[in-house]
Each structure stands twice: as C-alpha cells, then as structure tokens.
C-alpha positions in Angstrom: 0.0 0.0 0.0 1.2 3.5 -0.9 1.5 6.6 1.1 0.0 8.9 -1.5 -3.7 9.7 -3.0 -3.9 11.4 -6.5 -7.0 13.6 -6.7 -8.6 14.6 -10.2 -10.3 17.9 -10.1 -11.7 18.1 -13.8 -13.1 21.6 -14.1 -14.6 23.3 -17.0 -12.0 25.5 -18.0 -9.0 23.1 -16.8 -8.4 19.6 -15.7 -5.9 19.5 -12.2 -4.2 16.6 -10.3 -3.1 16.8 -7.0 -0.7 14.4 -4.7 -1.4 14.3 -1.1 0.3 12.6 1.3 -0.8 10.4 4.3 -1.0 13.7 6.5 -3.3 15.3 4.2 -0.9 17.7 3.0 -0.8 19.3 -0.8 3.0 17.6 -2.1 2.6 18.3 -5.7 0.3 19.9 -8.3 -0.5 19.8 -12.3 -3.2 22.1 -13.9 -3.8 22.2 -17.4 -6.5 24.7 -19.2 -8.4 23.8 -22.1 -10.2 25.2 -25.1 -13.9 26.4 -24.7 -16.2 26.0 -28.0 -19.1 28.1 -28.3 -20.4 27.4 -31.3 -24.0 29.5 -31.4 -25.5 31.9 -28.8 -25.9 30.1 -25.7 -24.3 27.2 -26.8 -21.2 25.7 -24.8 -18.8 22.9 -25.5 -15.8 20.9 -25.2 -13.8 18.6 -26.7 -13.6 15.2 -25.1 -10.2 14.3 -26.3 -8.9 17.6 -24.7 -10.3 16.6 -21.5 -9.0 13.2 -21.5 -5.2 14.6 -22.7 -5.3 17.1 -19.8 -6.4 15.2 -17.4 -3.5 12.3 -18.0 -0.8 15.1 -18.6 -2.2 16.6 -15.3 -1.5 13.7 -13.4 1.6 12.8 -15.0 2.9 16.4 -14.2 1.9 15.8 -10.6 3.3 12.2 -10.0 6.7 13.6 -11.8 6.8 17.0 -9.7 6.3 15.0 -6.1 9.1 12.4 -7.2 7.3 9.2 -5.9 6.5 5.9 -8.2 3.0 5.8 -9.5 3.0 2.5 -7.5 3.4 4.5 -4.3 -0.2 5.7 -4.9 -2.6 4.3 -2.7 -5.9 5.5 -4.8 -7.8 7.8 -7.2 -10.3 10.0 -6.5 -12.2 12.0 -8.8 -14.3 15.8 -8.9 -15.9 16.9 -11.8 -17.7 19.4 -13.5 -21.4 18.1 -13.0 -24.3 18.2 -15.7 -21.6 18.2 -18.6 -22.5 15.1 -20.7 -20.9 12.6 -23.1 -22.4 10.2 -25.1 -19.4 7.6 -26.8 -19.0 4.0 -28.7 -18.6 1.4 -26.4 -16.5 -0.6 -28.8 -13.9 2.2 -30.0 -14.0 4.6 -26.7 -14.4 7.3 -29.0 -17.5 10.6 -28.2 -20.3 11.1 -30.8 -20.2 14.4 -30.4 -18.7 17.1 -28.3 -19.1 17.0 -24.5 -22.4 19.1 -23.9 -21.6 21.7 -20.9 -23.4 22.6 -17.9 -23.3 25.9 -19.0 -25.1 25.2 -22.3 -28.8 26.6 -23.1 -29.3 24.7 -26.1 -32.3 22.5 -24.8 -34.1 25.6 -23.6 -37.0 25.2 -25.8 -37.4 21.5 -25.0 -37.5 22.2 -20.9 -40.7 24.7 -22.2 -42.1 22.0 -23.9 -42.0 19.3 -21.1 -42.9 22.2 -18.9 -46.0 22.7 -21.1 -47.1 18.9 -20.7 -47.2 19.4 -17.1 -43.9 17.5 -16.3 -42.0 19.4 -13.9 -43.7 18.1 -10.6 -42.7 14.7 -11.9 -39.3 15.4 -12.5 -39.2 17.8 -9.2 -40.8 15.4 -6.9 -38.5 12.6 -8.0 -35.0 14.4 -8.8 -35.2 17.5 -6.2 -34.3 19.6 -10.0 -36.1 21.7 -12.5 -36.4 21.7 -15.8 -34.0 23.4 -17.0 -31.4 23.5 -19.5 -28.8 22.7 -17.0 -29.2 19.4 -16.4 -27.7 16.0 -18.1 -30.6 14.3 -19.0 -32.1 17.0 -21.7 -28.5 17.2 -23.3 -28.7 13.3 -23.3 -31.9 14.0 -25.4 -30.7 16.1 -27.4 -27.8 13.9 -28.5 -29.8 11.2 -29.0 -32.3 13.7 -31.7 -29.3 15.2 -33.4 -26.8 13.2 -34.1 -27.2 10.6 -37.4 -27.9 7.2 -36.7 -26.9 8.1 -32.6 -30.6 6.5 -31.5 -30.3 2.9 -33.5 -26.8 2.9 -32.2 -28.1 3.6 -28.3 -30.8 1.0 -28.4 -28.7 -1.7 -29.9 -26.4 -1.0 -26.8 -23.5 0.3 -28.8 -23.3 4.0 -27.0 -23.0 4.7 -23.6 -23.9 7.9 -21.4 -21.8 9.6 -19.0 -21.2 12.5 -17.1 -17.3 13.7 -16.8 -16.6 10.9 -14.1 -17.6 8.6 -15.9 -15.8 9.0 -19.3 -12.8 9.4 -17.1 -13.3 6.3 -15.7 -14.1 4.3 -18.6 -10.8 5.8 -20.1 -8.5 5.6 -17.0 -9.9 1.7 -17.1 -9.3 0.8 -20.4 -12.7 0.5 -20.7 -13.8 -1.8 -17.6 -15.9 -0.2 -15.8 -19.3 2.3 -16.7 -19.9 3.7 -13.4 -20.9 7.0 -11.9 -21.7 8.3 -8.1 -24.9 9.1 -6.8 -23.9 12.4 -6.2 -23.5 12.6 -10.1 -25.8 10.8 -10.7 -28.6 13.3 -9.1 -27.6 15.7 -11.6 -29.1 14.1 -14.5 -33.1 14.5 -14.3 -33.1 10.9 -14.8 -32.0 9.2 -11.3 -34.5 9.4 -8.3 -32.9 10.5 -5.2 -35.2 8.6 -3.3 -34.9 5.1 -4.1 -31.5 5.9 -5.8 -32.0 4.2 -9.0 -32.3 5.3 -12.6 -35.9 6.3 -13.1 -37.9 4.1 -16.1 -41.2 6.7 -16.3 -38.5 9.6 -16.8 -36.3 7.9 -19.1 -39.7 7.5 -21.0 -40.4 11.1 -20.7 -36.6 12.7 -22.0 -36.9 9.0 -24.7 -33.5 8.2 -23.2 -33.1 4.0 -23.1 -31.8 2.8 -20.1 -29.3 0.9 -21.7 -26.8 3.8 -22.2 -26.7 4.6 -18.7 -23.9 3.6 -16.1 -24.0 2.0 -12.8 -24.6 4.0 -9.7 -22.2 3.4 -6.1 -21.5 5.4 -3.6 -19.2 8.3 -3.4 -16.6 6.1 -1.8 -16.5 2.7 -3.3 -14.7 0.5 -5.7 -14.8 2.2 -9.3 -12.2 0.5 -10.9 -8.6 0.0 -11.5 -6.5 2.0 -13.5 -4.8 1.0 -16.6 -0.8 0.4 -15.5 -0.1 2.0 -19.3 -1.9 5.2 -18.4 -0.2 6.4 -14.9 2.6 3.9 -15.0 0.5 1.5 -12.6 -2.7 -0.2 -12.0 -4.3 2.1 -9.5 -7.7 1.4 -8.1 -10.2 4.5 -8.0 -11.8 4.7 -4.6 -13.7 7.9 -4.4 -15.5 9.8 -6.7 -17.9 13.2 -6.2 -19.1 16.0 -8.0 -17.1 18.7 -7.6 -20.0 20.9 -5.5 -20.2 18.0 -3.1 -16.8 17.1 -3.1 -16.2 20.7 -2.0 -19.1 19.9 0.8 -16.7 17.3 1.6 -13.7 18.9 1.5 -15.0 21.7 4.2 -15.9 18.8 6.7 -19.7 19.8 6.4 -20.7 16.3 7.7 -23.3 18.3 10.1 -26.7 19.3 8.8 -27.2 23.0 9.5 -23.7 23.4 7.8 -23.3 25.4 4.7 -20.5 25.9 1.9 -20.3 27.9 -1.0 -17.7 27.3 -4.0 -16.7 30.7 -5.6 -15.4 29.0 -9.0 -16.6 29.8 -12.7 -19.9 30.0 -10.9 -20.8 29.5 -7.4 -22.7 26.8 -5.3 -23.6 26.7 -2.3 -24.9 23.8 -0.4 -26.8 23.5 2.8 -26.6 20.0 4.4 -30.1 18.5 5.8 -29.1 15.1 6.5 -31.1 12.7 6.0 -34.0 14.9 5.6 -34.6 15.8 1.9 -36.2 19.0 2.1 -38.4 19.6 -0.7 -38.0 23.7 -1.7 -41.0 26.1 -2.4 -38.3 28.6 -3.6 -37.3 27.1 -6.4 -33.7 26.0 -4.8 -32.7 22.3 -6.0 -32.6 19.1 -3.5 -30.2 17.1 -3.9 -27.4 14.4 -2.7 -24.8 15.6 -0.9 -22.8 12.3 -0.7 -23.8 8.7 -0.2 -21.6 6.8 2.1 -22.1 2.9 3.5 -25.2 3.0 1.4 -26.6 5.9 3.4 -27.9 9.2 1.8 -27.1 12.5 3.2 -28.9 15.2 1.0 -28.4 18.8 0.7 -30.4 22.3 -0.4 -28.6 23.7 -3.4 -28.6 27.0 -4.9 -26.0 27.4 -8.2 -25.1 30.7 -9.7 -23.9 30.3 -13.2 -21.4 33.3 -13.4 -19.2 33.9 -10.9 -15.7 34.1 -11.7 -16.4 34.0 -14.9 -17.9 37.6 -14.8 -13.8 38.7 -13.9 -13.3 36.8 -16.9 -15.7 38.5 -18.6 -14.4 42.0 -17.5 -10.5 40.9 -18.6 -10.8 38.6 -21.5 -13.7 40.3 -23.5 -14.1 43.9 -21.7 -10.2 44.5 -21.3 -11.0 46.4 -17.8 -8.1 44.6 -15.7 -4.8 42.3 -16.1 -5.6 40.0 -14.3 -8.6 38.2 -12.7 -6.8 39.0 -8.8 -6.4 42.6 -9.7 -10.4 42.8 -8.8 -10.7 43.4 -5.4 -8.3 45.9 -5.2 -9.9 47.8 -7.9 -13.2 47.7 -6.2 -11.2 48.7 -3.2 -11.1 51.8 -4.7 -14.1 52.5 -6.4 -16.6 55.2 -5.5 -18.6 54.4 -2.7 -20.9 56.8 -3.9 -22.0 55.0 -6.9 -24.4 51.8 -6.3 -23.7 50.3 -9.8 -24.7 46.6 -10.1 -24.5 44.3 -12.7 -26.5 41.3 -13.2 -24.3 38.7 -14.5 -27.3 36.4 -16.5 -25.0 36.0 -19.7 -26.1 32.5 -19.8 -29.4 33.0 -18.1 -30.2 33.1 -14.5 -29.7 30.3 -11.7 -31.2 29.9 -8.7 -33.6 30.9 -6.9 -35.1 32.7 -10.4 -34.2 29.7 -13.1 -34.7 32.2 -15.9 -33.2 30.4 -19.1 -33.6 33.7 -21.1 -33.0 36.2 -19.0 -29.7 38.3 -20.2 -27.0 40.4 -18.2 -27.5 44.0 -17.6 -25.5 46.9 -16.0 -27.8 49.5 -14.1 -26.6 52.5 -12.1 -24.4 54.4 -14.5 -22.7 57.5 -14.5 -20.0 59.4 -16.2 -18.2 59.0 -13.2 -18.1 55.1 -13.5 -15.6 53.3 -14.5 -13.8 50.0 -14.3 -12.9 50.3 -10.7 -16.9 50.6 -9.8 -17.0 47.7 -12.9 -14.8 45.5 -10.8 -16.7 46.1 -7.6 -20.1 45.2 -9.5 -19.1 42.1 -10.5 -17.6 40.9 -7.1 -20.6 42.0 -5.3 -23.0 40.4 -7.9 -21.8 36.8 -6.4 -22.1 38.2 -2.7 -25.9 39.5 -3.6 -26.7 36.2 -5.5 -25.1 34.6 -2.6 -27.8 36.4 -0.3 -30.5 35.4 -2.5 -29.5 31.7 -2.3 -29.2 31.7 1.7 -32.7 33.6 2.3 -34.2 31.0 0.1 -32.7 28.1 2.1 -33.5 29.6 5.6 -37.1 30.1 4.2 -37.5 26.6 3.2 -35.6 24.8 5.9 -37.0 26.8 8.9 -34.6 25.8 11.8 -32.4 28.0 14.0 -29.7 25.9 12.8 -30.2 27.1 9.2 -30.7 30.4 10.4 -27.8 30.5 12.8 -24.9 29.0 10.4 -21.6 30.3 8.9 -20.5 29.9 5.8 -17.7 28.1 5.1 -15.9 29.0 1.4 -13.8 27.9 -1.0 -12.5 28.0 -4.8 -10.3 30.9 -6.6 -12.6 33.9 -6.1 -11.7 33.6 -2.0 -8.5 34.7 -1.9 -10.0 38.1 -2.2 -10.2 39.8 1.2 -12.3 42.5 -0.2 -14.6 40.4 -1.8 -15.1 38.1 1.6 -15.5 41.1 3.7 -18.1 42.3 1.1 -19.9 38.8 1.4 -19.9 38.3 5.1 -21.4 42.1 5.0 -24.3 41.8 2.8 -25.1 38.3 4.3 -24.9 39.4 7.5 -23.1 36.2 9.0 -19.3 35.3 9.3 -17.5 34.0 6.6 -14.8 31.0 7.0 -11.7 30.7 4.7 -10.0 27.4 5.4 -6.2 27.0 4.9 -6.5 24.8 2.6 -8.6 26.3 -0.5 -8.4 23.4 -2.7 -11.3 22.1 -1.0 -12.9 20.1 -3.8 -10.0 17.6 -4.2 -9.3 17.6 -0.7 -12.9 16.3 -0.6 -12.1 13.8 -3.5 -8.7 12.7 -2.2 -10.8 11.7 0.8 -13.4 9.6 -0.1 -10.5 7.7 -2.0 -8.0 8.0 1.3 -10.9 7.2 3.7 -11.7 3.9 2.0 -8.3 2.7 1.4 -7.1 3.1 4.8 -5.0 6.2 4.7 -7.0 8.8 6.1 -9.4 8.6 8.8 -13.1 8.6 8.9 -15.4 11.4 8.7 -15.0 12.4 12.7 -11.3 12.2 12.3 -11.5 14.1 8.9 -13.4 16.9 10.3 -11.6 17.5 13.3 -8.5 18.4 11.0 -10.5 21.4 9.3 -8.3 24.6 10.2 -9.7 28.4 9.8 -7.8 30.6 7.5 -9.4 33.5 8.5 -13.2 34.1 9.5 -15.1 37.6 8.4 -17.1 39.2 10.4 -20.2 41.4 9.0 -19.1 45.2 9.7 -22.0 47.2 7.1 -24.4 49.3 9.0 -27.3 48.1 8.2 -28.7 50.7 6.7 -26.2 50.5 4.2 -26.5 46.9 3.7 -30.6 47.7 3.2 -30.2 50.0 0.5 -27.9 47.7 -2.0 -29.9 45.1 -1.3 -33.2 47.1 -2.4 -30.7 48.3 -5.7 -29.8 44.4 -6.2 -33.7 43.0 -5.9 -34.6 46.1 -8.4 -31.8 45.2 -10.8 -32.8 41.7 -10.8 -36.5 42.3 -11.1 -36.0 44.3 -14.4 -33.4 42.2 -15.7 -35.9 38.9 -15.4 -37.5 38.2 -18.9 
C-alpha cells in the first residue's frame, strides 16, 4: 500500500491533479487549461479528447513533480464538472459528439415543452431539479435527436452515457468499468434520489433508453482499476464526487445545518439536511450531498452560473483589468458613492429565479463610473446572488440551525479579502476561509483516502478542518438595506 492519494479535479475550463500525502498535506500539483467551444449563442462545448489529454498530462505532471513511483499511490479519486454530458461508442471509446456543458442553453426550448405537458412536478418530486437546460438528462436527449444514426446505435447498446466521471473512468480503465456516483448521478433529471435508482417513467419522458446509462455506487467505493499504461501503474479508483459535493466534503460539512459555498466559474452553495430531503418552495434544488455505506445524506442547493467567470468576462472580453486577482483591489477603490450593479445572466439566471432567457444588464451608471466601480459590481453580484440563495434556504428549511450557520468557502474567487469582507457584510453572517482552498480535491482525495485506509473517517477528517481566517459582517445596516433594495430592483427588471 502507498503513502499517497492522486485527486482529479476536472473543471470546466482546466483539468488539475493533486498528490497528497498520508497527512493530508498538498506535495505536488498539475493544472492544465483547455479550449472552450461556443459554437452558437448560448451554446457551450468541449472537446472530449482535450479533456482526456489534460487530465492524464495533469497527473503525469503531478506524479513527476512529487518524485514518488506511481506505485506508491494508494488511490484515485475524482471531482468533476457536474451536468456536462458525453455520449461515446462502447467498442472504440471514442465521443459522438462534443461533450455538452453545464453551461449550455441549447435544450431551452425542450424544458418549455416538457414544462407545457405538465412534467416538472414529476421530475421535481422525484429528482429535487427543475427543468431546466442545466441538467444532463435534456442534453442526453438532445444527443440522442441530433446526431445521425446516434438513436439505432443507443438501443442496440452500442453508446453509452456519462457525465465527466464517468468517461474518465471508462478511459482511465481501459474500458472496464461504466460507473458513476450518486452524487453525479442526481444531476441528471433521470436518477430518483429517493430510491436511488435510474428512473424508467422519466427515461420514458426525455426518450432516453436505459441501456446507455452507467451504474450507480456510492461516493466512496470501488470504481475500478486503473490501466498500468496510463499512470505507469494499475491504481484502483476509490472515491469519486461531484465537484460541488466534493467541496461539501472537502470543508468537513458532515453536520446538517452546515453550509459551503464554491466561488469557481460560478458558485454553489450547499446546505446539508441530513437525512432529511427537504423539498423547496423557492425554487432552490434538492439534492445528494454524498452517499456513504449506502446511506444518503442530501443537501439544499442554490447554483449561480457566473461567478468568476464575470472577472473573466471583464478581462478577457471587456479588457477592464490584467488579471482576474487585480479585482478586489480595484473595487477597493471605487466610488462608494456609486451603487452600480450588474447582473451577471449572460447564460441565463440560476437559482432561486431559473430564468433560461434572462440576459445580463448593468444598471446605475454614470459618467463617473468606470472599471474600478466595474470590478466592484461584478464581485458583489456573487455576494448578492449569494444572499439570494441563503434567504431561500432559511425560508424553506426553517430551523435555527439554518438560520444560525456560517459559511464556510472555497474555490479561486476567495483569496479576495475584499470580496469576503463584502460577502460576510451583505449576508450578514461570518464567513470562513480554510487553509486549505483546494477544497474540492481535498474532498475527492478523501473519499479515495478514507476507503483505502490512509486517512481517517469522517469524525477524524473533520476534526483536522483549520480556519484561514473568519469575516465578520461590519456594514451598517442601513447600508447593507439600501444595495440590497438596488440588487432586488436590478434583478426584477433584468428577469425576462
């Protein structure tokens, strides 16, 4: 047995691999970005094969940098963009089609139309989602519709269906094994969370056959070994999340009442309600948080589609800053004066709204603005989204524990001081940072570590959490009032 678990964090705008050692500590890292399609408006894609290269050169780059032996790793575990789907031949390995992203609004028109036949209860009741565009199983659909000869192919049981952990796993195994997690699994609008098996009546519904899909275990099981050609040795993979609830994971939030939120490309937050699966009347999502020893631990979920991304958006396409980190200090120095908000709904808006077609908008304007009150707009879109999200949760779980709770944080946009101050502020609650921020492999590399022995269980894990910093709310609150009337206006007129 080795002394060393290899996380995969595959993200959706670059694959990472991470060593850690038998104290849980960060010993070497590989990240690799990789090209984004957009092919029409609202469209979103990648390219399978540049996932899969990234991912192995990732991990290569990782195993090389700590200098141990690929035997000296004890297991794989894997995070992954959710929602992102793949359809490929079972006999060649090879994708029909482009990997479908999260992201991607291209099955817009078909969530209207099951809408308009009355089928969102059924989906809802049985999945915790909506439909919307989001989700797997309306991407699997429209696969199925539009590529040639795809649909004779899936019934005769030559194609099958994954999410991102799965085609990793069927590569990474030569092959071997068509698995997924529950956690990824709940992300599909086909799986009901319930009884935790593929759903027949809603396969029937999306006219996805059954025969495409993969098998569902929990997050910390036996997924597989690796291929000894691929990493240099036959690894087994022992843990395997979503990257939201891997992140969940990752920030010990074991308890329900706790809550973390993932400031990535977009942000997530999830509230843990053990084993009570709260259904939401504000249009949040329920869903699985992780399933462990067969037992389901769900979670309230609110996801923002553009969070980081928005700094993208102001470097890459608007040209405002450097760099993505030059933000907070910008909006450190913008005009306090100015309430300028911008309402970042370039792909539509998430929850608690679930507006496909809603577009972003800038309100608040003046020849005085510029891009430092830009930068501060965008950073404080995700900490009034974020308010949105926790208001919804504390109205549908009403318990003092839900009303009570920090918020524990994580991904890039964190490292910010400014923008955590801003957050803990217009919540109106304390803020955690943990010292480690790589939260969602941490949260992979245990379910993998847990299982094979190297790290210890879920008490033991959670006891080694350690506080970066925590952020105390300091706004008066009439301030706080007044941009959170400018936010809920902005929103309201932005909604389509």
């Amino acid at each position: 047995m080795g002394n060393y678990v290899l996380a995969i964090d595959q993200g959706t705008t670059s694959s990472r691999a991470i060593i850690f050692d038998q104290g849980q500590n960060i010993v070497a890292v590989g990240q690799q970005e990789f090209a984004q399609h957009f092919p029409k408006s609202g469209w979103v894609e990648h390219d399978a094969e540049d996932i899969w290269s990234s991912v192995v050169a990732t991990c290569r780059e990782a195993i090389r940098k700590a200098g141990v032996a690929p035997s000296d790793i004890a297991a794989v575990g894997i995070t992954n963009q959710r929602e992102t789907t793949l359809m490929w031949d079972r006999e060649t390995g090879k994708c029909v089609h482009r990997a479908i992203v999260w992201q991607d609004r291209r099955t817009s028109e078909f969530c209207a139309t099951l809408k308009q036949a009355g089928h969102e209860k059924g989906f809802s009741a049985k999945t915790g989602l909506l439909l919307d565009p989001y989700f797997s199983g309306t991407k699997a659909a429209w696969l199925l519709d539009n590529v040639k000869g795809l649909r004779a192919k899936a019934k005769a049981g030559r194609i099958a269906f994954g999410t991102i952990d799965s085609f990793l796993i069927w590569r990474l195994t030569g092959g071997t094994s068509h698995v997924t997690d529950a956690t990824n699994a709940s992300r599909t609008l086909m799986y009901n969370i319930k009884t935790n098996k593929w759903d027949k009546k809603l396969l029937e519904v999306l006219d996805v056959p059954a025969n495409v899909l993969p098998d569902v275990l929990d997050c910390s099981a036996d997924f597989g070994v690796t291929d000894a050609s691929i990493l240099g040795a036959a690894i087994p993979i022992m843990g395997v999340a979503g990257d939201q609830q891997a992140a969940t994971i990752g920030n010990a939030c074991f308890r329900p009442g706790m809550l973390k939120s993932t400031y990535g490309t977009g942000c997530f937050a999830l509230l843990n309600t053990g084993s009570d699966m709260v259904r939401s009347k504000n249009r949040l999502l329920t869903t699985i948080a992780y399933r462990l020893d067969g037992k389901t631990t769900y979670a309230l979920e609110g996801s923002i589609f553009m969070a980081g991304a928005t700094v993208q958006w102001l470097r890459d396409e608007m040209g405002f800053l450097k760099a993505a980190s030059d933000s907070g200090a910008m909006a450190a120095k913008a005009d306090p004066e100015q309430d300028v908000y911008l309402v970042p709904a370039f792909t539509g808006l998430g929850a608690p709204h679930w507006d496909a077609d809603a577009r972003g908008a800038i309100f608040g304007l003046t020849r005085a603005s510029g891009p430092n009150e830009l930068a501060q707009a965008a950073l404080e879109a995700v900490c009034y989204q974020t308010h949105d999200l926790l208001s919804a949760m504390q109205k549908d779980w009403k318990s003092d524990t839900a009303r009570k709770t920090v918020l524990r944080v994580d991904g890039g946009m964190v490292a910010s001081d400014w923008t955590m101050q801003r957050l803990a502020d217009l919540l109106k609650a304390p803020v955690d940072r943990p010292e480690v921020l790589e939260t969602t492999a941490l949260g992979a590399a245990w379910l993998a570590a847990s299982r094979a022995g190297l790290w210890p269980n879920a008490s033991g894990f959670a006891k080694s959490w350690a506080l970066d910093q925590r952020f105390k709310p300091k706004m008066k609150q009439a301030v706080r009032q007044r941009k959170i009337a400018g936010w809920t206006d902005a929103v309201r007129r932005t909604l389509s």
